[in-house]
C-alpha positions as CSV (number, residue, x, y, z in Angstrom):
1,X,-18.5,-25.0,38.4
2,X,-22.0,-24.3,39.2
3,X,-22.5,-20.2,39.9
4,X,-24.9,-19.2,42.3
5,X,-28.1,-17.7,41.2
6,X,-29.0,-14.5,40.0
7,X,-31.0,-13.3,42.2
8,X,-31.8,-9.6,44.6
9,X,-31.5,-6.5,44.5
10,X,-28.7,-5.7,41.6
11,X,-29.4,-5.9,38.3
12,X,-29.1,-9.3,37.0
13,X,-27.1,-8.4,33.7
14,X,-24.9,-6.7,36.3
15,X,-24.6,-9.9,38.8
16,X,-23.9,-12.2,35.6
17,X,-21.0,-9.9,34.2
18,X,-19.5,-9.6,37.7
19,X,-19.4,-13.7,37.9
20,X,-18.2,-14.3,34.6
21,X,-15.4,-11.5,34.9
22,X,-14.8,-12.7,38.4
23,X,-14.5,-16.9,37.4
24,X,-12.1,-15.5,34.4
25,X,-9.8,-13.6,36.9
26,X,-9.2,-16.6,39.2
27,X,-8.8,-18.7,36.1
28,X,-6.2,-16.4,34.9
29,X,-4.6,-15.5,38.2
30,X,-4.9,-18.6,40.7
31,X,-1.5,-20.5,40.0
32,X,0.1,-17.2,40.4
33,X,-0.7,-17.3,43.9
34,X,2.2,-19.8,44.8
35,X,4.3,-17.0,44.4
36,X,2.9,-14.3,47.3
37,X,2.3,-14.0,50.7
38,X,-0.8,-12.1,51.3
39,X,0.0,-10.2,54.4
40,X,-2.8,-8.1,54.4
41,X,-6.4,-7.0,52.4
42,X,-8.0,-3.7,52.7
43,X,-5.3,-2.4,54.7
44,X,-6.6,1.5,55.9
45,X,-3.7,4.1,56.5
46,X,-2.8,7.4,57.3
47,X,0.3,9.3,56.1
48,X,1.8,12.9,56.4
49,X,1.7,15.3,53.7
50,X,5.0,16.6,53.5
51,X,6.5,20.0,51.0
52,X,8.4,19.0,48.9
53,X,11.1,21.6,49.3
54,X,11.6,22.0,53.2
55,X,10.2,18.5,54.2
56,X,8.1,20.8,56.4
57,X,5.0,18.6,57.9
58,X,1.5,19.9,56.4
59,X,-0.8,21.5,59.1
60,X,-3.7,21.0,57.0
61,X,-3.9,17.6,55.2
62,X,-2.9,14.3,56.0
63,X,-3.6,11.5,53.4
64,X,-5.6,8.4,53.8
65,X,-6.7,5.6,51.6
66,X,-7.5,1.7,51.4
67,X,-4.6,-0.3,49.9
68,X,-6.5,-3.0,48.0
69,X,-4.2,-5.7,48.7
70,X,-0.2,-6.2,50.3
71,X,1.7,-9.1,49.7
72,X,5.1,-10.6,50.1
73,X,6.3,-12.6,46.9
74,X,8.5,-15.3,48.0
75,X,10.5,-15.1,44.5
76,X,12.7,-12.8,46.3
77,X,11.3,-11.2,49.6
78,X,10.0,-8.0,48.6
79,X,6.9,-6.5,49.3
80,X,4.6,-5.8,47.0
81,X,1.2,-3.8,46.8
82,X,-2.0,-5.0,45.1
83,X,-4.1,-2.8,42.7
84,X,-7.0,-3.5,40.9
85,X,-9.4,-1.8,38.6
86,X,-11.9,-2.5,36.2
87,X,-11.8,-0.7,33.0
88,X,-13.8,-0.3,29.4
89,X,-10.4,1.2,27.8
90,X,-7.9,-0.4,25.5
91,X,-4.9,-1.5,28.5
92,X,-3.2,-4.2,26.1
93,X,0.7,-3.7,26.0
94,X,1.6,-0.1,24.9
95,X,-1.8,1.2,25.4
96,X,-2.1,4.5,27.0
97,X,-3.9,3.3,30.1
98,X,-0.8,0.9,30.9
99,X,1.6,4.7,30.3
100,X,-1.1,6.6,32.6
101,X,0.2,4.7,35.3
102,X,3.9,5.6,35.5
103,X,2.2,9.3,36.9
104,X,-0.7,7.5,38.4
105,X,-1.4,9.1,41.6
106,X,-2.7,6.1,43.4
107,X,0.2,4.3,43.0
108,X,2.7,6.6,44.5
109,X,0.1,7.7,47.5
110,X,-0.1,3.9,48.3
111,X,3.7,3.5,48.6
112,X,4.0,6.1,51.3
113,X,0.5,4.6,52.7
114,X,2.5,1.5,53.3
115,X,5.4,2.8,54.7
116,X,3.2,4.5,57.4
117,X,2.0,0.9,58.1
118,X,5.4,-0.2,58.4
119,X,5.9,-1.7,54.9
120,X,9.1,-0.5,52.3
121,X,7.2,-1.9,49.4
122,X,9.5,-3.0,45.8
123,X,6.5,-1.9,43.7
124,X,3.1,-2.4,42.9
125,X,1.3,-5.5,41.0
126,X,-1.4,-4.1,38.9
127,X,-4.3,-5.9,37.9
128,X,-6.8,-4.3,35.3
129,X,-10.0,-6.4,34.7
130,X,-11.6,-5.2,31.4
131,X,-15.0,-5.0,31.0
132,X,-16.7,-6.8,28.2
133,X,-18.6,-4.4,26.0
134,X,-21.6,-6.9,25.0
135,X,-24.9,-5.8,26.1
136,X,-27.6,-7.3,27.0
137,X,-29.5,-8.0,24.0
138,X,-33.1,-6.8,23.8
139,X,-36.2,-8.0,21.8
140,X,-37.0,-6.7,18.4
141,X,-40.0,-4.1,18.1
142,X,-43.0,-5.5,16.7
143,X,-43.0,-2.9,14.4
144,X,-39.7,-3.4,13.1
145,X,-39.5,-7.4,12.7
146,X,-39.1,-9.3,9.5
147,X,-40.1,-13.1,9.1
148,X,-38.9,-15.4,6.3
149,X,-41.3,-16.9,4.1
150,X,-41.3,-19.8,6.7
151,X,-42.4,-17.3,9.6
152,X,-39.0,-17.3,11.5
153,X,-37.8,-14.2,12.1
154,X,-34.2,-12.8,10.9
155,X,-31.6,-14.4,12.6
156,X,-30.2,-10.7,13.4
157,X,-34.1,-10.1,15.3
158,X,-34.9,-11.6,18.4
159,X,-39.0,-12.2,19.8
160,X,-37.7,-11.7,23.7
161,X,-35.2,-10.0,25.8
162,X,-31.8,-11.9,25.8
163,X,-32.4,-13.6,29.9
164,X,-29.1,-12.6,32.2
165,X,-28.2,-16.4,31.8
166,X,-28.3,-16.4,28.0
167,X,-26.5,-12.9,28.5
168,X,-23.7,-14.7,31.0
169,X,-22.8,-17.5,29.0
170,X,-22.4,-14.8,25.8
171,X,-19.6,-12.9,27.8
172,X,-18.6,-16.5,28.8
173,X,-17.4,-17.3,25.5
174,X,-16.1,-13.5,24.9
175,X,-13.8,-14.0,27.5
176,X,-12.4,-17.3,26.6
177,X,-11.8,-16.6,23.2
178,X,-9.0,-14.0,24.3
179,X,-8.8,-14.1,27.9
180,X,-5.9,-12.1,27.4
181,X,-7.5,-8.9,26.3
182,X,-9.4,-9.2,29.5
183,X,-7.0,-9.8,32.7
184,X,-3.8,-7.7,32.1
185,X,-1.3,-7.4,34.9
186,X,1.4,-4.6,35.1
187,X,4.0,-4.4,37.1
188,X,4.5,-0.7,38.4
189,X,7.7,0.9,40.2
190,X,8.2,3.9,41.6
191,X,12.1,5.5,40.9
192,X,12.8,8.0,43.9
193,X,12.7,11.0,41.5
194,X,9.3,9.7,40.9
195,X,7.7,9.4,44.4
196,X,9.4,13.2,44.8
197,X,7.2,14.4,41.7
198,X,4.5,12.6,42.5
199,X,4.4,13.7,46.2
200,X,5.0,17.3,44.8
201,X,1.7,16.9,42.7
202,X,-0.4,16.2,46.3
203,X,1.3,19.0,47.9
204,X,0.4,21.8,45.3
205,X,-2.6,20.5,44.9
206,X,-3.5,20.4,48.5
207,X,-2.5,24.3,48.1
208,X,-4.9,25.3,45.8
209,X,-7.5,23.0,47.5
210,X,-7.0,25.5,50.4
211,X,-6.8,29.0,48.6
212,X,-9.9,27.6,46.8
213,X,-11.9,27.2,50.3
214,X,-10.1,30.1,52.0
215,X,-11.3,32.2,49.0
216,X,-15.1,30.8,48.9
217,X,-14.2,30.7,45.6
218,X,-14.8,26.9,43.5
219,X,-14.5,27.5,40.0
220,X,-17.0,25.2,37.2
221,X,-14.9,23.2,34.6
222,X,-17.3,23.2,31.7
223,X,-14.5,20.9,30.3
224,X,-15.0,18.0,32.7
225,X,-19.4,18.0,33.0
226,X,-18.6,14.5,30.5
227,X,-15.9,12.0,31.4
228,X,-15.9,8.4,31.0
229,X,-18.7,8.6,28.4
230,X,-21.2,10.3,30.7
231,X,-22.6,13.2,32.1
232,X,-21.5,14.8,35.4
233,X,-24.3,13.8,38.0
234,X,-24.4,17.4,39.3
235,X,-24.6,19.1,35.5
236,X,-28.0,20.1,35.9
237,X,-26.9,22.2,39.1
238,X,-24.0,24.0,38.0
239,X,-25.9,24.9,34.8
240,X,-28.6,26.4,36.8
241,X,-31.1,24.4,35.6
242,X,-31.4,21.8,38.8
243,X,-31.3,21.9,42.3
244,X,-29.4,20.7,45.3
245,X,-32.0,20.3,47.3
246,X,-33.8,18.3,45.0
247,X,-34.3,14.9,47.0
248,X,-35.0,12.6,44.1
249,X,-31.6,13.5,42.6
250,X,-29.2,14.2,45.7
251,X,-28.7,13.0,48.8
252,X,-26.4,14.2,51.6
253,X,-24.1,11.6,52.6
254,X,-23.3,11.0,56.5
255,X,-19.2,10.3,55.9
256,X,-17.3,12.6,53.1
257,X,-15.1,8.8,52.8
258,X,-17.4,6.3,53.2
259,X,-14.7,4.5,52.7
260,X,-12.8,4.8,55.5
261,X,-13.5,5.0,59.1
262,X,-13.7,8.1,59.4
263,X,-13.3,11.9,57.7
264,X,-10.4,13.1,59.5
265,X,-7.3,12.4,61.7
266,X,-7.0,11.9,65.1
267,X,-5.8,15.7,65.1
268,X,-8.5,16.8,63.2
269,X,-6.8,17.2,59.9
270,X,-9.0,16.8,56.7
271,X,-8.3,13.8,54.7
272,X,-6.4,13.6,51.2
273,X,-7.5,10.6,49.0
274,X,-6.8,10.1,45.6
275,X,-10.3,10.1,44.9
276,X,-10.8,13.2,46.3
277,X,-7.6,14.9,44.6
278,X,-8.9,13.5,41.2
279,X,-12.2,14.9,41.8
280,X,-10.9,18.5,42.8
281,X,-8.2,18.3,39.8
282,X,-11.0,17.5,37.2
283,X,-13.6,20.8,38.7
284,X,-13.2,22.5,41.4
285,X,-17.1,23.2,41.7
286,X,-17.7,19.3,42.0
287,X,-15.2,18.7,44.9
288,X,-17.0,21.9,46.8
289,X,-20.4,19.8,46.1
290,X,-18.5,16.2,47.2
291,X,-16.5,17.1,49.3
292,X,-17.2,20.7,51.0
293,X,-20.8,20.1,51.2
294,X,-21.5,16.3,51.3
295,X,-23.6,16.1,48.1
296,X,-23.8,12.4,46.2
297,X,-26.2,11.5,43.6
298,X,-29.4,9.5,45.1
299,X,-28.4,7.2,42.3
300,X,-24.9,5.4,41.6
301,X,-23.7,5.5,38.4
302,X,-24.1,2.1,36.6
303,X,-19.7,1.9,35.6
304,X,-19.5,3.0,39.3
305,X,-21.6,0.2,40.6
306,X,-20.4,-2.6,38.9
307,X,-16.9,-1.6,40.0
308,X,-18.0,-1.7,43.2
309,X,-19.5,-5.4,42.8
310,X,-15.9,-6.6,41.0
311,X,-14.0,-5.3,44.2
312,X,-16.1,-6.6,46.6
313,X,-15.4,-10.2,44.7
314,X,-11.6,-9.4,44.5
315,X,-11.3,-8.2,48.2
316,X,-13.0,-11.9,49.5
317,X,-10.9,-13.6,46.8
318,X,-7.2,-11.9,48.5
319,X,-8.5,-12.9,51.5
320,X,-9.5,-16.5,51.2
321,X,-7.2,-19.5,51.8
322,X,-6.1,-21.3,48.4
323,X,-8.7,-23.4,47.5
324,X,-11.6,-21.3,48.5
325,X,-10.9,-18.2,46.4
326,X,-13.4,-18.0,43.6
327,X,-16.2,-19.6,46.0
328,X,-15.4,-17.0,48.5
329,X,-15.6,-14.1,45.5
330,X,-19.1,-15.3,44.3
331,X,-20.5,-15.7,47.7
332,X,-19.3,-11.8,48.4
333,X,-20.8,-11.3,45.4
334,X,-24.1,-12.8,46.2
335,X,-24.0,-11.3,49.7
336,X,-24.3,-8.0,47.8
337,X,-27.4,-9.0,46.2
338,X,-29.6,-9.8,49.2
């Protein structure tokens, strides 16, 4: 297959990661296919928050989200939903990312999503694409290199940066020594006693989302300023030593969900979405500056980003016909590029 070029305004390394990890996906996923019906891609819904001891309708959340993908599988009629993520964690059999997800939150606000689109889903096909830790490899200081008596360099030192294709054909070959370790699917139910827990999780934490604002009161997390192997964008602020209004760092956005189509209900009610429960649940002070006052960082985190390019691939690839999948993936993916 020839890939398109590398080319605009993402960062190449990036753009030749995303095609290899998207070429190995439809490579490990394609025949699959026979098997479902898609009946929908990026489906947006709404859903009430209900509590979970009176049944009583909230009055001051509703939830909302994007279900990646719902399909029907023709092995025996069900529906199914479609989740995907991207990942640098272990998630081979046993791991504790594949355990996370019997209490994942998603999961079980994406089975009552459905149902308020009219779908009693069966469970919930879960695809985790694992990102390939190889770097791009870089040239060798001047300072630093060692030649052989014949004037090569050390086969460990390198004269020039490693190009993005040189860089796409090494995570190439990664991925098909063990595609495996790569493109993991899970299949993830949800028991009833489940959904109530799970549902019983929103509620309380919609709760204390309220107090929180009633109070003025958004309390730092010291304990979350790293996650995922970086620092919290908004560090610098809560420590006192930055500034919101500091244009080359922040920016205010014009939607709380960009996401979606819009930040509210057609009541009025504020919107509940997982991302925004996870980002309250980690530090309060970070939802108040996401969420309360619009705040994002001028510049997207670089995990962030690329996660955004594999979903943007994935999302053209559940949509297209058979036959056209992985050409309809690396065009979406070049479309991001220009």
């Amino acid at each position: 297959m020839t890939l398109p070029p590398l080319s605009g305004t993402v960062d190449p390394y990036d753009a030749a990661r995303a095609q290899v990890m998207l070429v190995g996906y439809d490579a490990r996923w394609a025949s699959e296919m026979e098997h479902y019906e898609v009946l929908g891609v990026e489906l947006e819904f709404r859903a009430p928050v209900h509590n979970p001891d009176t049944g009583a309708t909230s009055r001051t959340w509703a939830l909302a989200g994007k279900i990646d993908a719902l399909v029907s599988d023709r092995r025996d009629g069900l529906t199914r939903i479609v989740e995907h993520k991207t990942t640098s964690s272990d998630a081979g059999p046993g791991s504790d990312y594949l355990k996370r997800l019997r209490m994942d939150g998603q999961v079980t606000i994406y089975y009552e999503g459905a149902a308020s689109l009219g779908h009693m889903v069966a469970g919930c096909v879960y695809d985790v694409l694992v990102k390939p830790g190889l770097r791009p490899l870089k040239a060798t200081p001047p300072e630093a290199r060692k030649y052989t008596k014949a004037g090569a360099l050390y086969a460990n030192q390198r004269e020039q940066d490693e190009t993005p294709e040189e860089y796409r054909v090494r995570v190439a070959e990664a991925l098909l020594a063990d595609p495996n370790s790569y493109f993991l699917r899970a299949n993830v139910d949800r028991l009833e006693d489940e959904m109530r827990d799970g549902l019983a999780d929103v509620w309380q934490t919609g709760r204390v989302m309220r107090e929180s604002d009633l109070a003025g009161r958004h309390p730092r997390n010291p304990d979350a300023c790293t996650r995922w192997g970086r620092t919290c964008e908004f560090f610098t602020v809560c420590s006192g030593e930055g500034s919101l209004d500091d244009e080359r760092l922040f920016t205010r956005a014009a939607r709380l969900h960009a996401e979606l189509d819009a930040d509210a209900t057609a009541d009025g009610l504020p919107l509940l979405t997982t991302s925004r429960l996870s980002c309250f649940r980690a530090c309060p002070r970070l939802h108040k500056h996401r969420y309360i006052d619009g705040y994002r960082p001028a510049v997207e985190a670089e995990a962030l980003h690329f996660g955004h390019l594999i979903h943007r691939g994935l999302e053209a690839w559940w949509s297209a016909p058979e036959g056209e999948r992985i050409e309809a993936a690396l065009a979406a993916l070049t479309a991001q590029q220009t």
